[in-house]
C-alpha positions as CSV (number, residue, x, y, z in Angstrom):
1,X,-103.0,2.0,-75.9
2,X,-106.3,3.1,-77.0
3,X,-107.0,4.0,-72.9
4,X,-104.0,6.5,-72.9
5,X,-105.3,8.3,-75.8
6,X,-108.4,8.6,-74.1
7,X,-107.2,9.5,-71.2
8,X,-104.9,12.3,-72.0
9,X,-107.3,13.4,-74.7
10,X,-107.6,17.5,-73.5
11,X,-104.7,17.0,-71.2
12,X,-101.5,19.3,-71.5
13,X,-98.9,16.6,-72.1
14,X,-95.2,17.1,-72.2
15,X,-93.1,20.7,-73.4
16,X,-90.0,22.0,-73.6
17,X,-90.3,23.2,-69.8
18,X,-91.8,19.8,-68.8
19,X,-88.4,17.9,-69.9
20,X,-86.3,21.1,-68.4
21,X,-88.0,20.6,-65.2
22,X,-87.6,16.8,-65.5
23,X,-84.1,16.3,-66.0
24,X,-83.6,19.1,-64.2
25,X,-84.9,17.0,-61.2
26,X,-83.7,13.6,-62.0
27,X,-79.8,15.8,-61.7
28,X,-80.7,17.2,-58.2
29,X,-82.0,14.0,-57.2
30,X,-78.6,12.5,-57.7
31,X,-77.2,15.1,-56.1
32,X,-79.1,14.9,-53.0
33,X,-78.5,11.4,-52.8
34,X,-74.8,12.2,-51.5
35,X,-76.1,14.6,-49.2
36,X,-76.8,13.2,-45.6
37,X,-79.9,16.0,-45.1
38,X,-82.6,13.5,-46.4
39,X,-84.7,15.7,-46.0
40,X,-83.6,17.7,-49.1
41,X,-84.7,15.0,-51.3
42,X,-88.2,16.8,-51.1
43,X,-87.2,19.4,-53.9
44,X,-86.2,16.8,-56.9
45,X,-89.5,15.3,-55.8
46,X,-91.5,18.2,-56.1
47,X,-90.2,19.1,-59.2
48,X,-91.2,15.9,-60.6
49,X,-94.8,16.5,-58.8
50,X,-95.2,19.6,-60.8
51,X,-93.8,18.3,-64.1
52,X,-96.8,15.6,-63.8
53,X,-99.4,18.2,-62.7
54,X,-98.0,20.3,-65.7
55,X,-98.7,17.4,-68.7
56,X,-101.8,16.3,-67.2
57,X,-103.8,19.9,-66.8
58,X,-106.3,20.7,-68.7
59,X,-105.2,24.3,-67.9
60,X,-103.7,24.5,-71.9
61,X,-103.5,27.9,-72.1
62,X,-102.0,28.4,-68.8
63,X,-99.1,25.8,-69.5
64,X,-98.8,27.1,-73.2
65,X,-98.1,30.6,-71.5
66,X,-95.6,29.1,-69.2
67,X,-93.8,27.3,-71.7
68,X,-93.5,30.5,-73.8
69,X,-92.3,32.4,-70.9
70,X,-89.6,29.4,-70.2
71,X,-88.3,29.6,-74.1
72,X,-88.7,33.5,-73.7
73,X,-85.8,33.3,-71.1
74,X,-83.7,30.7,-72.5
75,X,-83.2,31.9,-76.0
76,X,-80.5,33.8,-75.5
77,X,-78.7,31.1,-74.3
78,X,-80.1,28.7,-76.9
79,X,-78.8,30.7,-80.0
80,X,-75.6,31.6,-78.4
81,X,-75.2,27.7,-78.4
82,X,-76.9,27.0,-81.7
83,X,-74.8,29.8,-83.6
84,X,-71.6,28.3,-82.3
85,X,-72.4,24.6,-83.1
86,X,-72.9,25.9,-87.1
87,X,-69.8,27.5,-86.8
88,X,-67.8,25.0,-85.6
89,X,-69.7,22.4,-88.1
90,X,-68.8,24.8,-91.4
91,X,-65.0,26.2,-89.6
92,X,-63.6,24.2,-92.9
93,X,-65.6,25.6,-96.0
94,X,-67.4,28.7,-94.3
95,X,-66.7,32.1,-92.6
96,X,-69.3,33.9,-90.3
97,X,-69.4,37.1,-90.1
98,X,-71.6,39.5,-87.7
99,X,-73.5,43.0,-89.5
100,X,-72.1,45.9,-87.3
101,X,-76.0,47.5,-87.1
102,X,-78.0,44.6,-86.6
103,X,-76.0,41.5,-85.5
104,X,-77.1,39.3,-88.2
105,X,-74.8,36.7,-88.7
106,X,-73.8,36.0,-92.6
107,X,-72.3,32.7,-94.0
108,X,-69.7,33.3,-96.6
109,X,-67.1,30.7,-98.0
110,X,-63.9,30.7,-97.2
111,X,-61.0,31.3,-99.6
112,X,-62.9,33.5,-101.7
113,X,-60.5,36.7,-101.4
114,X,-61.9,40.3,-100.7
115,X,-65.2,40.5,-101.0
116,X,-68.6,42.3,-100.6
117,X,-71.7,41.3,-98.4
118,X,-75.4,42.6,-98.4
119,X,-76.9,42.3,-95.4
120,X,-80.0,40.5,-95.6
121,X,-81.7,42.0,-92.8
122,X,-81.2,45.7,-92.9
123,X,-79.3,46.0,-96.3
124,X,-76.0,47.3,-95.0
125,X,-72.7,46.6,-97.2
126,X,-70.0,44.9,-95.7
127,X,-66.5,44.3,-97.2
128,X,-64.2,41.7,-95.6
129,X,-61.7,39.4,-96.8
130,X,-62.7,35.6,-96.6
């Protein structure tokens, strides 16, 4: 074990965009393997080409920019995800509610009649029944 250490001591290794890109190509490759092109079976491959080249560069700071620009473009669809798994998690006990200036989201309980909310991002007041 001490030889893999070594080895990928200075090396990139595996990111958020490496496992994207991998599973991302272990799905196409199933895909493709209904397809009678075979041919086509060239584009999971590559992706898992490029997934190796990626964790074993020694280019850090080129894959560290790629990575960020990979999470740059998929957190939007991250928090939408994220925001909706908490809310379905706390539908019994707690209440979300968005600020109309900044779209924070604020956790209330539930059951708690009328009440009033300080935004804790840009300080607005919010009153809404819970």
């Amino acid at each position: 074990m001490n030889w893999l250490k070594r080895f990928m001591y200075g090396r990139y290794g595996f990111d958020a965009f490496s496992n994207f890109l991998l599973i991302l190509s272990l799905i196409l490759y199933f895909i493709v393997a209904f397809i009678p092109f075979k041919i086509v079976i060239i584009i999971p491959l590559g992706l898992i080409f490029y997934t190796y080249y990626r964790c074993f560069s020694r280019n850090i700071q080129k894959r560290f920019n790629e990575n960020l620009k990979f999470k740059s473009f998929f957190k939007p669809l991250t928090s939408f995800f994220s925001i909706r798994r908490k809310k379905f998690k706390d539908r019994k006990t707690h209440k979300y509610f968005k600020c109309p200036q900044c779209k924070q989201y604020m956790r209330v309980p539930k059951n708690k009649g009328k009440i009033q909310m300080t935004c804790p991002k840009c300080k607005q007041v919010i009153i809404a029944k819970t």
